[in-house]
C-alpha positions, 0 to 999 in steps of 0.5 A: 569768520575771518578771511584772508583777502589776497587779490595780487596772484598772478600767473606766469605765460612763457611765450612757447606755452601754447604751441607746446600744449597744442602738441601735448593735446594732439597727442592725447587725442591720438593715443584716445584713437588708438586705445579704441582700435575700432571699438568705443572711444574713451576719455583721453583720461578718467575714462572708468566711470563709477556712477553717474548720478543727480544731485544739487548744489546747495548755496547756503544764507549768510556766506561772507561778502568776499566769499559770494562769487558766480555761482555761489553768490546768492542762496540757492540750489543747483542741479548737478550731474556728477561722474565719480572716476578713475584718473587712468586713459584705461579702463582698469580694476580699481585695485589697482592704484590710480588717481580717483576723480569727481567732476561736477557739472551745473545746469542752467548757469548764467553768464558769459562763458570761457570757452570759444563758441560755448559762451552763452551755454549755462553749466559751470563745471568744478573737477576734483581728485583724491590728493590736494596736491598734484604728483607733477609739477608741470604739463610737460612732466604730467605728459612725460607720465602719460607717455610712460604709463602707455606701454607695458608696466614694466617699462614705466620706470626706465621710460619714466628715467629716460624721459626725465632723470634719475632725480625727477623720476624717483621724486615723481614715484615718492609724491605718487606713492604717498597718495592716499588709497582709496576704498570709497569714494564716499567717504574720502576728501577731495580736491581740485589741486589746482587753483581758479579765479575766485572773484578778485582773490584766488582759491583752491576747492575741496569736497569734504564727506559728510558720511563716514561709514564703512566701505559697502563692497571690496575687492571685486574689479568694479569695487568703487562703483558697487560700494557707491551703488549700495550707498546710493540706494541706501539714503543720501549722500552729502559733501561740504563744498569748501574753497582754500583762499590765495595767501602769497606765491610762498605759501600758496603758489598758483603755478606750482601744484606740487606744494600743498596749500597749508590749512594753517595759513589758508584754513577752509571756508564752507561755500555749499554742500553737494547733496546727492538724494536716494536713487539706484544706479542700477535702475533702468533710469540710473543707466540711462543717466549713466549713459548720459553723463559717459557721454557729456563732457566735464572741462573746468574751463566751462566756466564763468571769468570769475571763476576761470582755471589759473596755472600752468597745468589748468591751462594746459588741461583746455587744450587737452580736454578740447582735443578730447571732446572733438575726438570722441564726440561728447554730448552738447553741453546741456541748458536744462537737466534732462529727466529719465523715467524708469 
């Protein structure tokens, strides 16, 4: 396997970053409370979740040397818990179009973690969605959208234009329209779109199914959860986890996610697979792990250094996400996999 082995990324910080990004997450945080309106306080964002579901990380032999960082350094296997989602703060019927997401979260994780005051916690979490590159090119423009999109449908594009011009709105809705649609989440690739350490080099990573078959339900409110529902208790799900190596700033930019790393010049190396077993989600035990995963928290930045969020928007996403959690109380990040019975 050739690797390209690229170790000079770098990130760019302006000085008023933080403070900017304080602002954005204490925003977040009251516009959680109020969608609430004193009933069940939800995710900032992907708050629609599809199934909770168990899994494992499988580390295969043999990785190449460069490739053999944290997590992925040794063969091994990994539980998960994994939460398949939709992008909006709402909870809306998957018909209507919307960022689709995964997020992964390993269990018994060693090493010194991120995030202040969770440092000896044992998770790593990785986060995807259903386009390998983002339809914003930065928070503040992420945050214009989110303000927009808060109202009434029909005032997201005037707001939108208010918000930042002509140009930039109508760029904004081509990259949003161009997403791909999807039916299920099964059988789509998915991708982190933003970039994160990977040992000395950087990476983006991507979930390629390994199941093709056709779509189990349409066209009902909760389409996505049923047909993931109905494989689920058919058999085993698959996906091969892969990571895009950092070439240059040119080809493979690390602060700006609109531009999609080209697999030309930064092809995909298989790092795991990500194996869900046969279980019902539908079950008195699927419901109650769908409770608990509702209840957890799935923040890239619960990570080790060597695979720490890089660019503008992860950067961004860790004071979003601690305003979220604070907010909502999510469940204590877990040391080992909690069993539930039937």
């Amino acid at each position: 396997m050739s690797l390209n082995i690229a170790t000079d990324w770098k990130e760019l910080i302006p000085p008023d970053e933080a403070a900017r990004f304080d602002r954005y997450a204490s925003e977040l945080r009251a516009l959680q409370k109020n969608r609430a309106r004193g009933g069940v306080l939800a995710r900032g964002l992907h708050a629609k979740q599809h199934v909770g579901a168990l899994g494992e990380l499988v580390i295969p032999q043999g990785l190449p040397e460069p490739l053999r960082v944290a997590v992925f350094a040794e063969p091994r296997s990994w539980p998960v818990y994994v939460r398949f989602s939709n992008g909006s703060g709402k909870r809306r019927a998957d018909g209507i179009s919307d960022v689709r997401g995964v997020a992964l979260k390993l269990v018994g994780v060693p090493g010194r973690k991120i995030i202040p005051g969770l440092e000896d916690k044992r998770t790593q979490d990785f986060l995807f969605i259903h386009s390998p590159d983002m339809p914003v090119r930065t928070p503040d423009d992420f945050f214009s959208l989110v303000r927009a999109a808060e109202g009434a449908p029909a005032l997201l594009l005037p707001r939108l234009i208010g918000s930042l011009g002509f140009g930039r709105t109508f760029a904004l809705i081509r990259r949003l329209g161009a997403m791909p649609k999807v039916s299920s989440m099964a059988t789509i690739p998915l991708y982190t779109a933003l970039p994160l350490r990977f040992g000395v080099m950087a990476a983006k990573l991507a979930l390629f199914p390994m199941d093709a078959a056709a779509p189990q339900a349409v066209g009902t409110a909760d389409a996505l959860r049923e047909d993931l529902a109905a494989r689920l208790r058919g058999g085993p799900l698959t996906w091969s986890l892969r990571a895009q190596l950092f070439v240059d700033e040119k080809t493979t930019p690390i602060e700006d996610p609109t531009v999609r790393w080209p697999e030309d010049r930064a092809p995909f190396h298989e790092i795991a697979r990500l194996v869900l077993p046969k279980q019902d989600p539908d079950s008195p035990r699927g419901r109650k792990l769908h409770d608990y995963v509702e209840r957890l928290s799935f923040d890239p930045w619960h990570a080790v250094e060597e695979l720490r969020p890089l660019g503008a928007m992860m950067r961004a996403r860790a004071a979003a996400y601690r305003e979220s959690v604070l907010e909502r109380q999510a469940a204590p990040e877990p040391d080992d996999m909690v069993l539930f019975e039937d």
